[in-house]
C-alpha positions in Angstrom: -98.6 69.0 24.3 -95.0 68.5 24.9 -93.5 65.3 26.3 -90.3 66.2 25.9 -90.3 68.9 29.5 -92.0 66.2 31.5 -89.5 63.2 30.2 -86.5 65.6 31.0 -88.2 66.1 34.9 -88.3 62.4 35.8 -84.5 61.9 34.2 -83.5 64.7 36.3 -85.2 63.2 39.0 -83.6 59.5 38.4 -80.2 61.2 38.4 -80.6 63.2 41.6 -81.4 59.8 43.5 -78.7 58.2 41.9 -76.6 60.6 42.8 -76.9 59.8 46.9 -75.3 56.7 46.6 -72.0 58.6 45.0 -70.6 58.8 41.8 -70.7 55.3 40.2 -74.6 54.8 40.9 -75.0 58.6 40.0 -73.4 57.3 36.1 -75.6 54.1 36.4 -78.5 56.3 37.3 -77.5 59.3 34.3 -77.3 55.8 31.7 -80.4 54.0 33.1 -82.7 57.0 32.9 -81.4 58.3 29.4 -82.3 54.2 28.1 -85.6 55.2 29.4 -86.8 57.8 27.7 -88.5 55.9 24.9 -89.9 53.7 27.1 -90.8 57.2 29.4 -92.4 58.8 26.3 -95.0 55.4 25.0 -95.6 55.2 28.7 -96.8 59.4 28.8 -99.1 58.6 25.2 -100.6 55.5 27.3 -102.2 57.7 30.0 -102.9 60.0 27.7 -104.9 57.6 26.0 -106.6 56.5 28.9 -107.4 59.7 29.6 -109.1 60.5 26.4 -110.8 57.1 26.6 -112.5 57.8 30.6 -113.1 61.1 28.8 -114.7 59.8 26.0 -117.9 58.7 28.7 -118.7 61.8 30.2 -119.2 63.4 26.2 -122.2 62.4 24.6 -121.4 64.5 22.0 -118.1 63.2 20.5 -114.8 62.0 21.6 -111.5 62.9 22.5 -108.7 61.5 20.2 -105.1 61.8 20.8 -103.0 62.4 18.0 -99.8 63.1 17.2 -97.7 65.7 15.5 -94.0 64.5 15.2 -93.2 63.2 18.6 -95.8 65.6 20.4 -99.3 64.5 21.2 -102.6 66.6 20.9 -105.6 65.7 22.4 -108.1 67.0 20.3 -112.3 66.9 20.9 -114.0 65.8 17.9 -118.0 65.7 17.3 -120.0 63.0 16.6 -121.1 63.7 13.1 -124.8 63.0 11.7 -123.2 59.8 8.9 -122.1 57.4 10.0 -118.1 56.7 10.3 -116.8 54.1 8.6 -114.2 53.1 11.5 -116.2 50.6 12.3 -119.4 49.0 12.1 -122.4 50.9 14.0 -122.4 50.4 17.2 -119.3 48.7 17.5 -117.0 50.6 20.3 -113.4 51.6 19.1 -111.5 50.8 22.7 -108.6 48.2 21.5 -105.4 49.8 21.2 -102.1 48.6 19.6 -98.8 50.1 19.6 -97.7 49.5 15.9 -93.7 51.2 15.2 -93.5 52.8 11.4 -90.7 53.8 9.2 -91.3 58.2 9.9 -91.1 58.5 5.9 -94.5 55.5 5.8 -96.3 57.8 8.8 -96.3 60.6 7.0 -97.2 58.8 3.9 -100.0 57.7 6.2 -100.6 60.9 7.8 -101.1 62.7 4.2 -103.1 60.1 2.7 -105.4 60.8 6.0 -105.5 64.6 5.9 -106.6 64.4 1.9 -109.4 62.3 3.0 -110.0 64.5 5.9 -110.1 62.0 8.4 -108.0 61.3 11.6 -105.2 59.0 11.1 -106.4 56.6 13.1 -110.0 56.5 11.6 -107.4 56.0 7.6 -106.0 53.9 9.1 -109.0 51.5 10.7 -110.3 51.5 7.3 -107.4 50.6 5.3 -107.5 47.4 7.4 -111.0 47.0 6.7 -110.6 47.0 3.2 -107.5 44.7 3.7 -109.3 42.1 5.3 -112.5 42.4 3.4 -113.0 38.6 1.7 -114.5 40.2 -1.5 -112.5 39.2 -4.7 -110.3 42.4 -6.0 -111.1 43.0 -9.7 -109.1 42.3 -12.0 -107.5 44.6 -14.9 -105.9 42.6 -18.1 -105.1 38.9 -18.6 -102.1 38.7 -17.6 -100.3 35.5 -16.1 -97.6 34.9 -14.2 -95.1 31.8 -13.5 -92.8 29.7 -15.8 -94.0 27.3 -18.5 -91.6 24.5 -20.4 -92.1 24.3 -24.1 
């Protein structure tokens, strides 16, 4: 799905009302809605997300994810599978959202690392923290120490 059309619309439209009240608010109008169209486009992915989320109640048979491609979202129907995901604990409900703003070159990194596993970004990424946060003591690999010593 394109954003990109529908941001374009409501600038145009911003710019038109501006434009009534003559040329000066039509160039405040023109600057105000082009410093809007970030905000315009997190604002767009919101309901979309909402959207998939009110979806998500009437499927008892998966769930609708939105995910992007670039700058584009897709909403995409995924099944519930027989294992179970390891997104979260069984049971537990995945509805808290976060905006989180990457480096591009670190979300496709991200991205990548998700499609080799052949999971949804989101669901890589879920676990990542998961294993981040886990309290279990990391292995270690040689004996190596660190730090400075005075002879």
């Amino acid at each position: 799905m394109e954003l990109a059309h529908h941001i374009t619309a409501i600038q145009t439209d911003l710019a038109a009302a501006a434009a009534l009240g003559g040329e000066e608010t039509a160039e405040a109008g023109r600057r105000i809605s082009d410093a809007l169209a970030s905000s315009l486009q997190l604002r767009l992915l919101d309901v979309l997300t909402e959207a998939g989320l009110e979806l998500n109640a009437a499927l008892p048979d998966g769930h609708i994810e939105v995910r992007l491609a670039g700058r584009d979202p897709e909403l995409v129907y995924v099944p519930h599978t027989s294992g179970a995901d390891e997104s979260g604990p069984i049971g537990e409900e995945l509805g808290a959202r976060i905006t989180l703003r990457l480096p591009e070159t670190l979300k496709e990194a991200v991205e990548a690392a998700a499609g080799r596993e052949g999971v949804s970004t989101n669901t890589w990424i879920v676990r990542a923290l998961r294993r981040g946060l886990d309290p279990r003591p990391r292995s270690r690999t040689g004996n190596r120490i660190q730090g400075f010593a005075r002879s």
